[in-house]
N, CA and C of each residue as an Amber inpcrd file, in Angstrom:
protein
   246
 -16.2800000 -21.9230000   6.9270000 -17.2470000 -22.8060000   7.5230000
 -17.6410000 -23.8660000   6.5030000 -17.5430000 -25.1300000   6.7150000
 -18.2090000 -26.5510000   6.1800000 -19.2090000 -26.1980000   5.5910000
 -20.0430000 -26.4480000   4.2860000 -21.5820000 -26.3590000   4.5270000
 -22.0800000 -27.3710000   5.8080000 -21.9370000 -28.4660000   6.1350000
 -22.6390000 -28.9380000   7.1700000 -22.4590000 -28.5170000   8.2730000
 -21.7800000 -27.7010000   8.5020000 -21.7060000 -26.9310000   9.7650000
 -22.7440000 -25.6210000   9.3680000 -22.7420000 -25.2560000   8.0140000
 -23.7370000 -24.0810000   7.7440000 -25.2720000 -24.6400000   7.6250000
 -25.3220000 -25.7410000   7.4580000 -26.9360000 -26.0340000   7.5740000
 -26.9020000 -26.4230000   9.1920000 -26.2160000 -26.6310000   9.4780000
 -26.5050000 -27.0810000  11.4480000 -26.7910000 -25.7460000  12.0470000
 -26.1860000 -24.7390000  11.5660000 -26.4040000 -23.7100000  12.4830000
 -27.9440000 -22.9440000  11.7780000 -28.2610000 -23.0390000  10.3200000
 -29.3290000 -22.6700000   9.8230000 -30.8590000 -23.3060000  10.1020000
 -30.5180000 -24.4770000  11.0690000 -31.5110000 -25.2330000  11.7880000
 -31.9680000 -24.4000000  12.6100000 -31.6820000 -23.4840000  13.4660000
 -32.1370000 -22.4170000  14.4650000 -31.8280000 -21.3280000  13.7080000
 -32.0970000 -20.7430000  12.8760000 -32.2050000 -19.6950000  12.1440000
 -33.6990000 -19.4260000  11.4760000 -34.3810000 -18.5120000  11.3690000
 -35.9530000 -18.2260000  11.0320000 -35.4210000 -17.3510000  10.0020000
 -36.0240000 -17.1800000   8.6860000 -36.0340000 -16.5350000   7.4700000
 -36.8350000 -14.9770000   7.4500000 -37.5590000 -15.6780000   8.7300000
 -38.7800000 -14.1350000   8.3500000 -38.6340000 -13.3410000   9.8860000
 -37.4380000 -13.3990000  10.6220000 -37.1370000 -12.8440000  11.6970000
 -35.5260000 -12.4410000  12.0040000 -35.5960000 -11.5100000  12.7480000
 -34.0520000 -11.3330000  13.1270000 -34.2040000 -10.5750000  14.7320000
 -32.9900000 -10.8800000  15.6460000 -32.8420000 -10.1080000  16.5670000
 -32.2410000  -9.0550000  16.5320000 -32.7920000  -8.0340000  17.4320000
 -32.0340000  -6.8530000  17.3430000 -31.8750000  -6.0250000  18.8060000
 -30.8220000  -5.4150000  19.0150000 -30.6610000  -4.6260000  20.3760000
 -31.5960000  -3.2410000  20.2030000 -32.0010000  -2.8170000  20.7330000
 -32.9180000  -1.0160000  20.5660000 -31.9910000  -0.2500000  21.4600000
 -32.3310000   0.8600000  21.4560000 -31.8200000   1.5470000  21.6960000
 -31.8280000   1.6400000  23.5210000 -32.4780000   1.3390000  23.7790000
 -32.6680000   0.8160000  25.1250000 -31.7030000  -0.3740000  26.1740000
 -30.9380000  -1.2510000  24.8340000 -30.2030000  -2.4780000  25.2760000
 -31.4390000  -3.5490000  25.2520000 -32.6840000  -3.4620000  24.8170000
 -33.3280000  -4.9750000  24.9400000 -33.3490000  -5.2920000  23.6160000
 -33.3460000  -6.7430000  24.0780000 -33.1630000  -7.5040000  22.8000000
 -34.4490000  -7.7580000  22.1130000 -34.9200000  -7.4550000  20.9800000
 -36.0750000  -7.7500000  20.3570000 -36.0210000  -8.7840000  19.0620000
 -36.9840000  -9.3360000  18.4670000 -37.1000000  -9.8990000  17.9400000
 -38.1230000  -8.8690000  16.9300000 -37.5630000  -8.6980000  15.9390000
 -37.8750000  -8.3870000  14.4610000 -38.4920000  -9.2250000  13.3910000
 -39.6900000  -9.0020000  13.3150000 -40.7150000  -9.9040000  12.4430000
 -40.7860000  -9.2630000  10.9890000 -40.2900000 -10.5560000   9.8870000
 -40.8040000  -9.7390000   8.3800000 -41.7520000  -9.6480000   8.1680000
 -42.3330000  -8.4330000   7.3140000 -41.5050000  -7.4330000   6.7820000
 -41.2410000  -6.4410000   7.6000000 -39.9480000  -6.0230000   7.4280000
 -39.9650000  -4.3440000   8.2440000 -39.3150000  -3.5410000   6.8680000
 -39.6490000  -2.5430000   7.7370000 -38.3100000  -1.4490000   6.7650000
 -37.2320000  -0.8110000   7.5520000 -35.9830000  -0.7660000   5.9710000
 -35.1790000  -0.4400000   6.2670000 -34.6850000   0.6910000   5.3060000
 -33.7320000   1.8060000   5.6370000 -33.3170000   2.7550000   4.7160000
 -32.2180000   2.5420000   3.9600000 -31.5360000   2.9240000   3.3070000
 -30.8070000   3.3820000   2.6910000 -29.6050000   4.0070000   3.0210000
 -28.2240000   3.4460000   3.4800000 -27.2220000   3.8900000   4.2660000
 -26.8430000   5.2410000   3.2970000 -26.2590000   4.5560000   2.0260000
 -25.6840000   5.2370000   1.0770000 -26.0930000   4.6820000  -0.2610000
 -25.4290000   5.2330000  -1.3270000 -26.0810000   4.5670000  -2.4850000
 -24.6460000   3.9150000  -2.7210000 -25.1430000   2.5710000  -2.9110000
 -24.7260000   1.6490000  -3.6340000 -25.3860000   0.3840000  -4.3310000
 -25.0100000   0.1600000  -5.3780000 -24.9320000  -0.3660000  -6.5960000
 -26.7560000  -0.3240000  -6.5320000 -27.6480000  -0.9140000  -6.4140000
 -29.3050000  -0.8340000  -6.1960000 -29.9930000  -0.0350000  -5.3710000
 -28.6760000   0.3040000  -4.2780000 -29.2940000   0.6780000  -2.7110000
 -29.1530000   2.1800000  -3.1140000 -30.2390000   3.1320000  -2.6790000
 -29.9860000   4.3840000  -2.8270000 -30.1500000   5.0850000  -1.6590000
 -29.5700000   6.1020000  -1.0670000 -29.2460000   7.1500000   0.4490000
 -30.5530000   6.8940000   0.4200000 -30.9970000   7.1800000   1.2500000
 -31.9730000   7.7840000   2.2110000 -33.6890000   6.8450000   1.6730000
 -33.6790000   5.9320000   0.8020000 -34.6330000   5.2210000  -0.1810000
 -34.9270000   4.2920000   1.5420000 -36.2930000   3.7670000   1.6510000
 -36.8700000   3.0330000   2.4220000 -37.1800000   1.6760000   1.3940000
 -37.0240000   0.7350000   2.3190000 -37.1210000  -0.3280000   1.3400000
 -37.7630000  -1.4290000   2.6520000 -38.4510000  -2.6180000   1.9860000
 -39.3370000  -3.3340000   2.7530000 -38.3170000  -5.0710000   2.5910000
 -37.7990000  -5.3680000   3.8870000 -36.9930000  -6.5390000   4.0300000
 -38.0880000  -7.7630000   4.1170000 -38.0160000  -8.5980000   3.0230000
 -39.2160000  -9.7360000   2.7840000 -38.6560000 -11.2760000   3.5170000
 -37.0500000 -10.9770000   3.9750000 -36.9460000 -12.3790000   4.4950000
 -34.9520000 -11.6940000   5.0810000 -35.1530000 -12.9060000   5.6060000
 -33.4780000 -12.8360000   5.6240000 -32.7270000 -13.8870000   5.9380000
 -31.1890000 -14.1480000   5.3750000 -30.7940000 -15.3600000   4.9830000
 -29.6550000 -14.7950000   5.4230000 -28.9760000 -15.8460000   5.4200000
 -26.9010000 -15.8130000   5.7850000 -26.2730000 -16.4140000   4.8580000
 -25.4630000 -15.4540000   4.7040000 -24.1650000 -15.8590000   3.5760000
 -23.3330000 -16.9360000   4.2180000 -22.3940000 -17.5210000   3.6590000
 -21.8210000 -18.5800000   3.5350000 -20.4940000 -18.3690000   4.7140000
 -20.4510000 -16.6750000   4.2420000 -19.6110000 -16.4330000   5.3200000
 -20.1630000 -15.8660000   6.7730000 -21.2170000 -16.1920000   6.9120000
 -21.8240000 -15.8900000   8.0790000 -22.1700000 -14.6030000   8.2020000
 -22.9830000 -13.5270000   7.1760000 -23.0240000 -12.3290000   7.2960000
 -24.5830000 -12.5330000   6.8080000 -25.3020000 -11.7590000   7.5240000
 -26.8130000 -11.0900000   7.3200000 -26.9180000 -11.2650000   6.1100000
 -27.9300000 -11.4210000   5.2300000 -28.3300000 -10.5440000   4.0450000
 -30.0380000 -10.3720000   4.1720000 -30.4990000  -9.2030000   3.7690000
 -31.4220000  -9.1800000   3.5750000 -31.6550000  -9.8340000   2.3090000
 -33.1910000  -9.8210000   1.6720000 -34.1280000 -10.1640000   0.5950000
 -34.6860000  -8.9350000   0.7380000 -34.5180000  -8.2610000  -0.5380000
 -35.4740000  -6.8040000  -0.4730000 -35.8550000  -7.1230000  -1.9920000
 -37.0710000  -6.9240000  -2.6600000 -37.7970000  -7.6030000  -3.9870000
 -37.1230000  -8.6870000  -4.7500000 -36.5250000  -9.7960000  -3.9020000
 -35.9890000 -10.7780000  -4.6900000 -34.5670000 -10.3400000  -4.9920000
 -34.1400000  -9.8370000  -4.5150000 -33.2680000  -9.3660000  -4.8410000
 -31.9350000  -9.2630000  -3.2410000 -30.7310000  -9.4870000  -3.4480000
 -29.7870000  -9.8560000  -1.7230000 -29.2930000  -8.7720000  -1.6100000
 -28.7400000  -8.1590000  -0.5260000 -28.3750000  -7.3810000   0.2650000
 -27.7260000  -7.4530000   1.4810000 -26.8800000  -7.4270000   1.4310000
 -25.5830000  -7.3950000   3.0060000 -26.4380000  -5.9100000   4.1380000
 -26.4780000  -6.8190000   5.4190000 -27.4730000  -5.8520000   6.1920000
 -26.3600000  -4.3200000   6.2520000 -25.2420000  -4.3060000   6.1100000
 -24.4060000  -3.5490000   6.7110000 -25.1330000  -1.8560000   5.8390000
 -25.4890000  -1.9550000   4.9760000 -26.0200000  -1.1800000   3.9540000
 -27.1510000  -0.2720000   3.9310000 -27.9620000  -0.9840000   5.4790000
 -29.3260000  -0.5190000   6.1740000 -29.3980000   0.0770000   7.4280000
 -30.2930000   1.2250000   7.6820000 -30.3180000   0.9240000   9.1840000
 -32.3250000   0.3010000   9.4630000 -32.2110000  -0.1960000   9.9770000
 -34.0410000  -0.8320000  10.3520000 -34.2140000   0.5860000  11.1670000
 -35.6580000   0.6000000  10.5400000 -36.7180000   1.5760000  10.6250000
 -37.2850000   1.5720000  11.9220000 -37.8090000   0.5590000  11.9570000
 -38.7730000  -0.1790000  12.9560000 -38.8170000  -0.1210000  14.1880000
């Protein structure tokens, strides 16, 4: 992806929100902060550790990342609490 194609699409993108399906099939809208756990441990991320998502941003390649204390995170790594 172009960056100007990555800031066009980051025009409708919110930092302190994300959508999400529940378990139900409705679509919700997820307000920061929430929490999220700990899939497995890797490299910062530890099993089963709860951690508080302060924003969230997209990689370049178009993948989630959280912000968990300043610090990035690929969502794939979490499951939301919430």
């Amino acid at each position: 992806m172009k960056n100007n194609e990555l800031v066009h699409l980051l025009e409708y993108a919110s930092p302190f929100s994300i959508l999400i399906v529940d378990a139900n099939n409705t679509l919700l809208e997820l307000r920061c902060p929430f929490n999220v756990i700990g899939i497995n441990d890797h490299n910062l991320i530890l099993q089963n550790e709860v951690y508080v998502v302060e924003r969230i941003r997209i990689s370049k390649e178009l993948s989630v990342v959280y912000e968990i204390e300043q610090r990035l995170f690929h969502y794939y790594h979490f499951d939301i609490l919430n």
